[in-house]
C-alpha positions in Angstrom: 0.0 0.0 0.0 1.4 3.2 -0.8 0.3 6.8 1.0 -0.5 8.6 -2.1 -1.4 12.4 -3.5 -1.1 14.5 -6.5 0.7 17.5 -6.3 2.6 20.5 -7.7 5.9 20.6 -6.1 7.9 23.8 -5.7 11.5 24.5 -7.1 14.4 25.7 -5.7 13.8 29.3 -6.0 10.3 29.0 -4.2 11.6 27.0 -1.4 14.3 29.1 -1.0 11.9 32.3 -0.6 9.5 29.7 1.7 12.7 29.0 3.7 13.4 32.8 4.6 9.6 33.4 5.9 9.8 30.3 8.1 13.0 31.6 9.2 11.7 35.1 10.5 8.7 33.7 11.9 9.2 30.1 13.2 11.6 32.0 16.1 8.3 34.1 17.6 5.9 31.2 16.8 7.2 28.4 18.7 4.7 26.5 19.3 3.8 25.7 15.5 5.3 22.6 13.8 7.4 23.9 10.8 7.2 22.3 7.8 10.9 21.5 5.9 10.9 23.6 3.1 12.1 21.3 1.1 8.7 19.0 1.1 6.7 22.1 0.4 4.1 21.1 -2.0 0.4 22.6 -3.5 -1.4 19.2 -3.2 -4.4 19.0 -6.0 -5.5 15.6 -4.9 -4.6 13.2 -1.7 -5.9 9.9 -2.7 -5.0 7.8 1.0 -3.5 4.5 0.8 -3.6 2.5 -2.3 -2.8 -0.7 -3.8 -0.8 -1.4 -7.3 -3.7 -1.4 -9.1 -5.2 2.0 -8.0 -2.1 3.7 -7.7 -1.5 2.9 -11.8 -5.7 4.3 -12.1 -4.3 7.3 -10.4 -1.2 7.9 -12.2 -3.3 7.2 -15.6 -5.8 10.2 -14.5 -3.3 12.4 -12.9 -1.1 12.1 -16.8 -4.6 12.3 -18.9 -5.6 15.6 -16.5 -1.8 17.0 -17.7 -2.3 16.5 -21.0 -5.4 18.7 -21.0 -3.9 21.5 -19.0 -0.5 24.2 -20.6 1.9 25.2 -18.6 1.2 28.1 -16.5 2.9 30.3 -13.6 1.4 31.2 -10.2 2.5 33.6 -7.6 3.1 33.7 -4.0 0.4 36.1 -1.8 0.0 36.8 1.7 0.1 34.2 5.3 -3.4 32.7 6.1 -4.7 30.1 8.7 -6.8 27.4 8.3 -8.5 27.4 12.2 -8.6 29.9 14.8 -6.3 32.7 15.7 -6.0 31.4 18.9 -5.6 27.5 18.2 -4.8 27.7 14.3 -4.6 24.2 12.7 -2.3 25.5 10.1 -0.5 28.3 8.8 0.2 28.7 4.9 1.1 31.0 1.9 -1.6 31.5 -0.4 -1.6 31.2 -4.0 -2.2 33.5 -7.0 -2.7 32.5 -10.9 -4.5 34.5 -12.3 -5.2 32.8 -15.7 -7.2 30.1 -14.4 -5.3 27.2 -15.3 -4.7 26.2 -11.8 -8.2 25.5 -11.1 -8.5 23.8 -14.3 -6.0 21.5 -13.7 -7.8 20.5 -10.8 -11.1 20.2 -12.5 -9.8 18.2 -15.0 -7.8 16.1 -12.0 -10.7 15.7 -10.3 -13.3 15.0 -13.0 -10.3 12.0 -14.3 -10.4 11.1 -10.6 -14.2 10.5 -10.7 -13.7 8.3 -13.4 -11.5 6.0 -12.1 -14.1 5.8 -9.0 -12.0 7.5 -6.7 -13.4 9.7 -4.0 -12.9 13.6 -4.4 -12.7 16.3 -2.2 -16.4 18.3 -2.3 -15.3 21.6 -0.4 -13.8 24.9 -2.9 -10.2 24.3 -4.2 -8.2 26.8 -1.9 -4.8 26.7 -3.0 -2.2 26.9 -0.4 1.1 25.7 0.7 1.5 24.9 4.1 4.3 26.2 6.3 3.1 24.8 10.2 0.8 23.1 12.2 -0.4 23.8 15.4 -1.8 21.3 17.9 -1.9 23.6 20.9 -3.6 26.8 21.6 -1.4 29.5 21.2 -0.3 32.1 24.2 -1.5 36.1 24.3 2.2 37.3 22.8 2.1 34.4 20.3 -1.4 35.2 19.3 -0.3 38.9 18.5 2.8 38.4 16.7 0.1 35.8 14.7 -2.1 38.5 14.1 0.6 41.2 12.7 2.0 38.6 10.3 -1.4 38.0 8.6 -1.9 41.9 8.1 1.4 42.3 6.5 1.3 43.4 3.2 3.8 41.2 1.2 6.1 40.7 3.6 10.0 40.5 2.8 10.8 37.2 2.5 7.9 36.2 -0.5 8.6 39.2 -2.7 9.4 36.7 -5.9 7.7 35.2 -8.6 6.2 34.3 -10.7 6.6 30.4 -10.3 6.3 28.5 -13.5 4.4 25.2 -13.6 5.2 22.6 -16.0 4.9 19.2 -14.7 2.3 17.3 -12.3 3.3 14.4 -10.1 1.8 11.7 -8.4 3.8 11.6 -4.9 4.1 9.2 -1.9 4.2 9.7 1.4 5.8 8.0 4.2 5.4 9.0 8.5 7.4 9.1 10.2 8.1 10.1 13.6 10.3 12.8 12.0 8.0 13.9 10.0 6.9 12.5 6.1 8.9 11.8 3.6 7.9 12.5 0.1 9.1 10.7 -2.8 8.0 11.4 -6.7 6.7 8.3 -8.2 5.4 9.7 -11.7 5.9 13.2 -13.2 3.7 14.5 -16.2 4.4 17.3 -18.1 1.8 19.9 -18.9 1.2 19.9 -22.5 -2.2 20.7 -23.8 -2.3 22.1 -28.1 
């Protein structure tokens, strides 16, 4: 069985710019777990544990969904939580592509998804990339500094972009205690005509 998910990941340069926010802000947010920049990701599908034989039916929809979709470039927004300010669940960097073809590659994901009788997620796509997790409420100084980083305006350490986007991959996961462990199985370039 392999932990599975479709994803964009993020290059160098966009891990490099993720690295220096986490950087300034992981010191006055301890409590959050940080996220290694280096398994950043923009997840478009996570798909649970699967066999062989599903894992090749998910592979098959994630390379007919890139074939569908051109390459395209997104850039990097503002801080956000999912949760509350006082106990948020997670903290992440939004996303911005403002042609559209980020939510139509994960339409056209989704609707190959369907297909292949997988399960799909029913709530809004809400691209994001996430930076921590929190477990525990979060003190009064904590929940200030919290507040001040989400009404930044573009704060120092994302000013870059755009990202381009030319591939699609169908990743796997491994926990650990650690953290996970991503590995590419299958990467698909984007190359609708």
């Amino acid at each position: 069985m392999t932990r599975t998910f479709i994803a964009l990941e993020m290059d160098a340069n966009i891990q490099r710019h993720l690295n220096g926010f986490i950087q300034q802000v992981a010191p006055v947010l301890p409590t959050l777990r940080w996220v290694d920049p280096q398994g950043i990701h923009l997840t478009l599908a996570f798909l649970g544990e699967l066999d062989d034989e599903r894992l090749a039916s998910a592979s098959a929809a994630a390379q007919k969904a890139s074939q569908l979709c051109t390459p395209f470039s997104y850039s990097l927004t503002q801080p956000g939580i999912f949760g509350s300010p006082r106990q948020p669940r997670v903290l992440w960097m939004g996303i911005e592509e403002v042609s559209g073809s980020l939510k139509r590659l994960h339409r056209l994901l989704q609707q190959e998804l369907e297909q292949s009788d997988f399960e799909t997620e029913t709530r809004p796509f809400s691209p994001h990339l996430t930076l921590a997790r929190g477990k525990a409420p979060l003190n009064a100084t904590e929940q200030a500094t919290l507040q001040k980083i989400l009404a930044q305006k573009n704060p120092n350490a994302i000013l870059a972009g755009p990202y381009p986007v030319k591939h699609i991959h169908v990743m796997k996961s491994e926990l650990s205690r650690s953290g996970a462990t991503y590995t590419c199985l299958q990467k698909y370039p984007l190359q609708y005509k």
